[in-house]
C-alpha positions in Angstrom: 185.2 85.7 91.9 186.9 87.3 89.0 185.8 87.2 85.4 188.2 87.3 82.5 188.0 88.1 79.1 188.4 85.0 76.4 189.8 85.3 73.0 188.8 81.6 71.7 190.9 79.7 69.7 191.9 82.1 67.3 193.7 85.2 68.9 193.0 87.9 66.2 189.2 87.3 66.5 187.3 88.9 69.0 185.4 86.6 71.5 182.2 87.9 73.5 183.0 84.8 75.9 184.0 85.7 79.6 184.9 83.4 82.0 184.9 83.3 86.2 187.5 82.2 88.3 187.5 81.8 91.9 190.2 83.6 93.2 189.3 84.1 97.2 188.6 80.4 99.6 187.4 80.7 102.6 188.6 78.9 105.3 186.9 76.0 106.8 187.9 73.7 109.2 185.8 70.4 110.5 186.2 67.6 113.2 183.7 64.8 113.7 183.5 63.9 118.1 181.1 61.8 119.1 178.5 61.5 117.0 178.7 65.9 115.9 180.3 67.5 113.1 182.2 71.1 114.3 182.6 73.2 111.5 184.7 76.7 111.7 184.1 79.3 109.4 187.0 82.4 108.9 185.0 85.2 109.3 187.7 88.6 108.0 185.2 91.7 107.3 185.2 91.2 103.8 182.1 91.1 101.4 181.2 87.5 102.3 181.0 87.7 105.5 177.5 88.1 106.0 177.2 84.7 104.0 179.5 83.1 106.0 177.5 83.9 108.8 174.1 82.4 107.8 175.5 79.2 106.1 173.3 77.2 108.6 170.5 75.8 106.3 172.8 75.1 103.0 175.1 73.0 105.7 171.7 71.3 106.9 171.2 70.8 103.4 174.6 69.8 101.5 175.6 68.1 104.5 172.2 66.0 105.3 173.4 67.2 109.0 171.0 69.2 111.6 171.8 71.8 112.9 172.4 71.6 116.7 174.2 75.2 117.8 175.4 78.3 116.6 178.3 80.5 117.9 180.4 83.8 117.0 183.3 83.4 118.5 186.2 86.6 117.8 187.4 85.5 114.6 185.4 82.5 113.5 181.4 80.7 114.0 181.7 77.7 114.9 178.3 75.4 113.6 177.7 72.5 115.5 175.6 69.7 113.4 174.2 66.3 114.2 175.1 63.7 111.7 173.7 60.6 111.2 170.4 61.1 113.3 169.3 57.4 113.0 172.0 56.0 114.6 171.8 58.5 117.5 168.6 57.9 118.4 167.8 56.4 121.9 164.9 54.3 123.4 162.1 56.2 125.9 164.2 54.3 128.8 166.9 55.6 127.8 166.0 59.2 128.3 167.4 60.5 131.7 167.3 63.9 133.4 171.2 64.6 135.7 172.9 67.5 136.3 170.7 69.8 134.9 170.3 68.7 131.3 167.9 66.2 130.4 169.1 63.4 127.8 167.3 63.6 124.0 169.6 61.5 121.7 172.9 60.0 122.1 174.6 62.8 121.7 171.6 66.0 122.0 170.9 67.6 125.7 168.6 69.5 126.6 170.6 72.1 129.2 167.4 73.3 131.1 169.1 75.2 133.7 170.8 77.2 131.3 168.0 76.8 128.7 165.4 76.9 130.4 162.8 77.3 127.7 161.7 74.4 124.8 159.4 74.6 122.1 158.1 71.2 120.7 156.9 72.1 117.3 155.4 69.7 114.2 152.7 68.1 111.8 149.3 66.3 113.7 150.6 62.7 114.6 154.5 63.3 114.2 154.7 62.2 117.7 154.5 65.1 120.1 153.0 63.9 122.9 154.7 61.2 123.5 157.9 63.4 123.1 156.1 65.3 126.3 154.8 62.5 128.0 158.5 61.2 128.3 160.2 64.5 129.3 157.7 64.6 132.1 158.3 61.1 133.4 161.8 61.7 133.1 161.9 65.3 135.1 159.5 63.6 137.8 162.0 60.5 138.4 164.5 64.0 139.3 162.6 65.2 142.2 161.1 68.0 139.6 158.1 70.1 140.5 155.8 70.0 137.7 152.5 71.6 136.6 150.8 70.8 133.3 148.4 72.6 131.5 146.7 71.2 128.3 144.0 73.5 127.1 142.4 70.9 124.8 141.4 68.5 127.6 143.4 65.8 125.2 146.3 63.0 126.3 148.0 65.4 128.9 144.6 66.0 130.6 144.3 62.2 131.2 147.3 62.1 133.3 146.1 64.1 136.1 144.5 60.6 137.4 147.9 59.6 138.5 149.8 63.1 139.3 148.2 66.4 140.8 148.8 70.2 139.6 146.8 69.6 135.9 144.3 71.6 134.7 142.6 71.9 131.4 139.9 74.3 132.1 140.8 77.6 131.3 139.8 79.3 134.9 142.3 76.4 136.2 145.0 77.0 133.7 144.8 81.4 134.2 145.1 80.1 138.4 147.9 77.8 137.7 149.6 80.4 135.5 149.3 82.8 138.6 150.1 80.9 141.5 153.3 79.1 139.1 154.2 82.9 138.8 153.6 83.9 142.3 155.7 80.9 143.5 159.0 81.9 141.5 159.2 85.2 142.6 158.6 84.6 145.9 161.1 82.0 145.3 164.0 84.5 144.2 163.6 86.3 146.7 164.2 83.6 148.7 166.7 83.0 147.3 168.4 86.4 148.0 168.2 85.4 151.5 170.1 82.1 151.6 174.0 82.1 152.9 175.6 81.0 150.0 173.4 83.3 147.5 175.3 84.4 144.7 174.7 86.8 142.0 174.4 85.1 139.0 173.9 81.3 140.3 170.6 79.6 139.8 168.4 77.3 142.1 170.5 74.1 141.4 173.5 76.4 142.8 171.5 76.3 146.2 170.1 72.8 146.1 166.5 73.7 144.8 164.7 71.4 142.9 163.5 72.7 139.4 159.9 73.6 138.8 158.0 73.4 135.2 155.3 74.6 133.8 154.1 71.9 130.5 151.7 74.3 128.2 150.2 71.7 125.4 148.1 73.7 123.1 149.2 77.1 124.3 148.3 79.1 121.1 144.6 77.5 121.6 144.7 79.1 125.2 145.6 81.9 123.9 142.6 82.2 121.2 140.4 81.4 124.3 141.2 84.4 125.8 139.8 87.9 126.0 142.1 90.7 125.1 142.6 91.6 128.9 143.6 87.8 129.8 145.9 87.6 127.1 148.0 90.4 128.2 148.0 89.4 131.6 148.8 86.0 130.8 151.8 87.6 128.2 152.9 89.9 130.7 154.5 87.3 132.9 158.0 86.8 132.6 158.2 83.0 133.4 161.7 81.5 134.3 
């Protein structure tokens, strides 16, 4: 931006107005692919650059678009956003686990074996449960291991009429927590001793079936907790 000095309308008069023009663009560049909108921003050193890499929420905003990923690539970040999130929407039958990712929208995967991590987070009623209930249907019809843990004896406690490894309690939840932990590093070192082991491949590599620990409530478990539990429980580095 540049500002400039104005004389008015009358050049012998002195003028207090200024005025801006833009005098640097950065560049942008879009494409819309099924169902995302790609957006790549320049990114040169210069004194914009930090904006231009936090532009995230205002293109969440301007764009009525969420966002879906974030990159840096050498020159550019490439934002990946979700447009039009009605019509991408999908029914709970709809929802299917292959190849490692697990199916959210028409368009959104979940990549659990390079993600392995998800965080389910909003208001009382918005619909979390069921959002659970579904992934675990969906990872069991995929030959998943799974253990669930609901510290509230609420909906997920109910379940463990019709599937086993569920606790609520919290002496069954600290056991679970233990033997899950227990089970995985036994499991990588297992792992280690297989003939086609290689560094830097995961259990899928070596035809494992994926194991998955569902914590509903876990900030409530954690509250439950004396100061010596919680550490022990925060101490373990699950995978």
């Amino acid at each position: 931006m540049e500002t400039s000095q104005d004389n008015g309308i009358f050049k012998n008069l002195p003028s207090n107005e200024k005025k801006e023009r833009i005098t640097y663009f950065p560049k942008m560049y879009y494409r819309m692919e099924n169902g995302l909108l790609y957006i790549h921003t320049e990114i040169t050193l210069g004194k914009y650059q930090d904006q231009l890499l936090h532009l995230e929420k205002k293109l969440e905003t301007d764009v009525y678009c969420e966002l879906v990923s974030k990159e840096l690539h050498d020159s550019y970040v490439e934002y990946v956003l979700l447009y039009d999130t009605i019509a991408n929407r999908i029914t709970i039958n709809e929802v299917r686990a292959e190849n490692g990712k697990l199916r959210l929208m028409k368009n959104v995967w979940w990549e659990y074996e390079k993600l392995p991590h998800m965080l389910i987070v909003d208001r009382t009623g918005g619909g979390k449960t069921y959002f659970i209930l579904t992934i675990i249907e969906t990872l069991l019809r995929c030959d998943s291991m799974m253990h669930v843990l609901d510290s509230k004896n609420a909906d997920l406690a109910d379940i463990s009429a019709v599937m086993p490894e569920v606790y609520y309690k919290k002496e069954d939840i600290t056991a679970c927590i233990d033997r899950f932990y227990n089970n995985m590093m036994e499991r990588s070192e297992t792992m280690k001793l297989m003939e086609n082991y290689k560094t830097g491949k995961n259990y899928a590599y070596l035809g494992l079936p994926p194991h998955f620990l569902i914590f509903d409530e876990y900030v409530a478990f954690m509250e439950m907790l004396m100061t010596k539990e919680n550490v022990a429980v925060l101490n373990k580095p699950y995978h």
